[in-house]
N, CA, C and O of each residue as an XYZ file, in Angstrom:
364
protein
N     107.034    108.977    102.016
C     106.808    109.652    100.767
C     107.810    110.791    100.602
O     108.376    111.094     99.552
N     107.957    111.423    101.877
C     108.806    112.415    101.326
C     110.749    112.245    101.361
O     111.589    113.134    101.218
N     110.917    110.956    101.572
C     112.083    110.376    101.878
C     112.204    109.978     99.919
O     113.260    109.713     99.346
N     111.204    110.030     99.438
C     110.935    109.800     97.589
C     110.691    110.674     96.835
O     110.391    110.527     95.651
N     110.793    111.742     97.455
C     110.308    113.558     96.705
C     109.114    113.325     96.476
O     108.725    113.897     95.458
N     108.142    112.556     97.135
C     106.529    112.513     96.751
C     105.667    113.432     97.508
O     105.881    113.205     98.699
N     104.669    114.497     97.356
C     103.852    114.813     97.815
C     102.562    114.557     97.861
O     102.087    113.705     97.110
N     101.897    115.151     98.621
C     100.567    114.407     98.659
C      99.647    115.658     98.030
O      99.944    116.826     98.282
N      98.332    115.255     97.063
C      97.812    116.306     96.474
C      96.609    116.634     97.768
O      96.514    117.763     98.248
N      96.027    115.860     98.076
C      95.160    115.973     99.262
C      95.369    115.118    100.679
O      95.535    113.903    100.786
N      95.310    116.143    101.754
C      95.314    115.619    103.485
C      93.886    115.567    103.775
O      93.052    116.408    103.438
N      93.717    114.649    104.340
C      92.179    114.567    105.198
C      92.863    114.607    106.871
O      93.636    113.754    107.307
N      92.592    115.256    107.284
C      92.713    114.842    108.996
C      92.340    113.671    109.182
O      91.844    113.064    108.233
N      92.462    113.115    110.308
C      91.324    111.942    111.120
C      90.221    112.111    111.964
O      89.364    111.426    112.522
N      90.762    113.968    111.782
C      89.271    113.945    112.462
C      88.188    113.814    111.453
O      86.990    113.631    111.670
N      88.579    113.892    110.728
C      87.089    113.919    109.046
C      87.074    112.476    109.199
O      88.149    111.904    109.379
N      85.908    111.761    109.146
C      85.404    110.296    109.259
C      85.170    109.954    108.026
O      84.136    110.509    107.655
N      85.583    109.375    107.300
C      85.266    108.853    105.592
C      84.668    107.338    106.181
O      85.170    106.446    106.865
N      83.490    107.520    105.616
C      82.547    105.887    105.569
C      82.675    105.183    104.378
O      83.527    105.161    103.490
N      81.240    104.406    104.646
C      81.240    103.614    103.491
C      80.452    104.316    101.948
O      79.983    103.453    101.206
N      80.382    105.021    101.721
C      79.947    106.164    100.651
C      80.928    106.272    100.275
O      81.214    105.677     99.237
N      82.148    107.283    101.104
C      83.418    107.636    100.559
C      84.117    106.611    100.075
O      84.793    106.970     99.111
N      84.247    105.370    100.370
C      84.869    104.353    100.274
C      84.079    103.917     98.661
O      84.714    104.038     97.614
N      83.108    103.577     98.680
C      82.301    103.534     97.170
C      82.954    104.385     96.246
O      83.723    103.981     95.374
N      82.730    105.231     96.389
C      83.077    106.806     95.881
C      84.893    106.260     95.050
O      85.222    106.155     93.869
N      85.475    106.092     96.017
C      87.146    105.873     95.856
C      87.140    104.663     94.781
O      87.751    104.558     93.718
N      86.298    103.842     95.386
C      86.585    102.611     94.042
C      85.981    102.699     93.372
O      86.346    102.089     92.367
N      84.521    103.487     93.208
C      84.023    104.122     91.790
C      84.984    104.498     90.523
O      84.917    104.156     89.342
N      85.942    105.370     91.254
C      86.673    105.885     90.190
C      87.832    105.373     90.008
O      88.661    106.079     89.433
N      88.293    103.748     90.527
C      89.124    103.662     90.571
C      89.269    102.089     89.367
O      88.230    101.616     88.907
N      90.379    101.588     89.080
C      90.073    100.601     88.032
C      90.776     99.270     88.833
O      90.587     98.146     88.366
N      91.535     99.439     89.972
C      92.037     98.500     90.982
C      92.232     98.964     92.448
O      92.708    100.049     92.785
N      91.815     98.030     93.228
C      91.869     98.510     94.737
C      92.601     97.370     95.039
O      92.352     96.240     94.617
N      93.788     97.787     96.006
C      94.523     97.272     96.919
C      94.483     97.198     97.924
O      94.552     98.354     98.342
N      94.365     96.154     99.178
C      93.909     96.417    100.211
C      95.072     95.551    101.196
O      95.222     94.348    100.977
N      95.667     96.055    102.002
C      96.548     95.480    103.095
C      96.171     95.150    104.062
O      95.330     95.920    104.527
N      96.416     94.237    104.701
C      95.750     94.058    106.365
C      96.957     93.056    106.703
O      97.080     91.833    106.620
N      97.762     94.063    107.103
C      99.220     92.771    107.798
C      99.909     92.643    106.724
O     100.227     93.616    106.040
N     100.285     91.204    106.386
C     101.291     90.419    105.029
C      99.896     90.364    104.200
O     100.065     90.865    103.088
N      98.836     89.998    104.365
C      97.515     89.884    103.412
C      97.566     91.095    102.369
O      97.781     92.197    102.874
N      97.415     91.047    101.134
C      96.854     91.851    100.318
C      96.402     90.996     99.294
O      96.880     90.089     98.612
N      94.952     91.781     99.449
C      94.229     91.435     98.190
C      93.525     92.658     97.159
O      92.925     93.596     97.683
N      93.630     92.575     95.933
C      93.897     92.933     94.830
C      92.316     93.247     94.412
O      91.570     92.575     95.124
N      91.794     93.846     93.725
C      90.180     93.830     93.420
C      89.934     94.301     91.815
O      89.022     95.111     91.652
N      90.356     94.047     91.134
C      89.924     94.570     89.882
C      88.831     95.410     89.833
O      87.981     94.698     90.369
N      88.296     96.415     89.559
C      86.886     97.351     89.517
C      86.623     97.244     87.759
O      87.481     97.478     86.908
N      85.239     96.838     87.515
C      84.694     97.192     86.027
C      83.407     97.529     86.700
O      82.951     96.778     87.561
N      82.592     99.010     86.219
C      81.563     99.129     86.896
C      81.647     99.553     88.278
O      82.700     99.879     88.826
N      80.183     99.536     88.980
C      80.012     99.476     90.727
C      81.010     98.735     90.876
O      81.465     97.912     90.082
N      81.515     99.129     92.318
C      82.666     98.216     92.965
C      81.400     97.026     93.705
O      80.229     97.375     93.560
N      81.587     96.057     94.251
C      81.016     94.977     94.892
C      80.932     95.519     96.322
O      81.776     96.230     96.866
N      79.829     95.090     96.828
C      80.240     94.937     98.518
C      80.927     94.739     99.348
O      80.752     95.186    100.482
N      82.228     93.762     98.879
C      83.181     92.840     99.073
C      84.250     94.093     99.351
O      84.849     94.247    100.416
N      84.347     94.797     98.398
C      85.503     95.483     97.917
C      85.018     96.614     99.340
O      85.669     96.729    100.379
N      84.035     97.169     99.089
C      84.083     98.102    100.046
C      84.174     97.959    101.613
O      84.645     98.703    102.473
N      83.431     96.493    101.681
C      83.618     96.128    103.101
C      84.976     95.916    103.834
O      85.289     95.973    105.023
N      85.617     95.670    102.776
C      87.393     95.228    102.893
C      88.082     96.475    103.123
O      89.141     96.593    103.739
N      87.243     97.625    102.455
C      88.182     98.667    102.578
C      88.311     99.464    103.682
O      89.345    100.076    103.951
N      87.036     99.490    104.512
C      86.780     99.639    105.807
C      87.061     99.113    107.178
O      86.778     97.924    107.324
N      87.571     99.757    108.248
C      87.751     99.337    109.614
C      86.789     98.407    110.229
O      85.885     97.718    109.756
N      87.373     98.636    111.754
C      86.010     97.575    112.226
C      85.068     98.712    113.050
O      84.253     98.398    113.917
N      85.327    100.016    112.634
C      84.950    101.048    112.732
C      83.308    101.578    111.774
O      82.166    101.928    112.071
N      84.021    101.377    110.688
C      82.626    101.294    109.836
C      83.377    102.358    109.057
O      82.888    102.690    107.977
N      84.651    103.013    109.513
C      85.159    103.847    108.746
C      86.410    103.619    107.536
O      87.067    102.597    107.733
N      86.766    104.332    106.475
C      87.715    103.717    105.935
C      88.931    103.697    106.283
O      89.297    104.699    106.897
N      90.036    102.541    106.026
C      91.181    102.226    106.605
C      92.235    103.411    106.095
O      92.286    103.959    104.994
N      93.170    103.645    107.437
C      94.015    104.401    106.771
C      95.364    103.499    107.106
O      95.482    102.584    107.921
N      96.289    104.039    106.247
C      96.463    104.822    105.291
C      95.728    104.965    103.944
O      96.455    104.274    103.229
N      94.866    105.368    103.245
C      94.138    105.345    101.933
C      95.100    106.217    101.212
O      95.638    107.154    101.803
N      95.411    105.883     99.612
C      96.198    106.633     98.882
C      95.544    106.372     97.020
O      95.447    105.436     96.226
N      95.336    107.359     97.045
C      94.906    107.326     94.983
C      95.894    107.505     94.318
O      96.223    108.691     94.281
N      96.849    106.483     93.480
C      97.644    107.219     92.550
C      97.133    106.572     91.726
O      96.793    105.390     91.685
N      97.034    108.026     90.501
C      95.993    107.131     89.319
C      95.099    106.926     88.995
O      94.294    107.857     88.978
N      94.559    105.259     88.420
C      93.510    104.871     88.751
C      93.737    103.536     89.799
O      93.200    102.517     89.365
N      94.303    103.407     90.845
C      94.653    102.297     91.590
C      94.486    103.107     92.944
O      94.736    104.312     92.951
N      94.083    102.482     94.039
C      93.439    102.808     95.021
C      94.308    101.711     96.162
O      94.145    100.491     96.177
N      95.463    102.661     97.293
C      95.695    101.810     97.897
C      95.241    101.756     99.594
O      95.501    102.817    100.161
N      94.761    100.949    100.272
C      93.877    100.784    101.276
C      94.978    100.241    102.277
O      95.798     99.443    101.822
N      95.048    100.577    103.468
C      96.201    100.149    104.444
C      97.552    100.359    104.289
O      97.832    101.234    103.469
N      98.635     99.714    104.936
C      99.997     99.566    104.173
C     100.668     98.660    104.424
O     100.755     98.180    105.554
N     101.433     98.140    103.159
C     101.842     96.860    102.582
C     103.249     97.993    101.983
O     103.026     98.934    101.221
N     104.809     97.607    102.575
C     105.302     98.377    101.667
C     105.968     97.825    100.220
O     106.354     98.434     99.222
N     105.928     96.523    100.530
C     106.243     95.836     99.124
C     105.070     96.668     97.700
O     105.391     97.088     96.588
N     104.044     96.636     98.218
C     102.799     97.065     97.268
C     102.860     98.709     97.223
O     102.772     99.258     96.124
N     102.990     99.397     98.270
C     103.870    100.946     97.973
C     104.608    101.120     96.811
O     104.285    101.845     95.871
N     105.790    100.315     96.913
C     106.847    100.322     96.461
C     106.357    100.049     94.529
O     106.688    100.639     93.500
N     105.427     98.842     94.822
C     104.919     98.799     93.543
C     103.957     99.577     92.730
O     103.995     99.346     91.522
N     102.938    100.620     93.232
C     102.439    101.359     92.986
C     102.734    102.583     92.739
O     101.959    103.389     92.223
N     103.756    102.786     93.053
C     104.511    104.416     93.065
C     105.893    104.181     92.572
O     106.555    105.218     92.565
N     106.531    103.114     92.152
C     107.360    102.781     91.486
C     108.677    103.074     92.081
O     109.641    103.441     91.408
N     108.690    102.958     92.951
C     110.268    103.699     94.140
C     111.256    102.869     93.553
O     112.424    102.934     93.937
């Protein structure tokens, strides 16, 4: 990000544990969630409650949410994929 003049508006440590609430919470307000795991990304449209689906995806095998997590917007990106970076932040 900062190799793009991007800053970040909010840091969470790792020591702060974001669950599955926070994770609700993120795609509550969000109108698309992106989620990476490797070359996999899948895409989630949000109208309303997010699904179970969406949140379970967004989470570790931790029970906690995946990082890297990033909000730009209303698009919500979960892991990292940098092709999908690249597309979300427009580099």
């Amino acid at each position: 990000m900062d190799a793009n003049g991007l800053s970040p508006q909010e840091n969470v440590p790792a020591s702060r544990k974001l669950g599955r609430e926070d994770a609700r919470t993120l795609a509550s307000a969000a109108s698309n969630v992106v989620i990476a795991k490797g070359k996999k990304v899948a895409t989630f449209a949000i109208k309303g409650a997010p699904s179970d689906d969406v949140v379970d995806a967004m989470l570790g095998p931790t029970g906690n949410l995946r990082a890297p997590t990033m909000r730009v917007g209303k698009t919500v990106l979960v892991g990292f994929n940098e092709e999908q970076y690249h597309n979300v932040l427009e580099l």
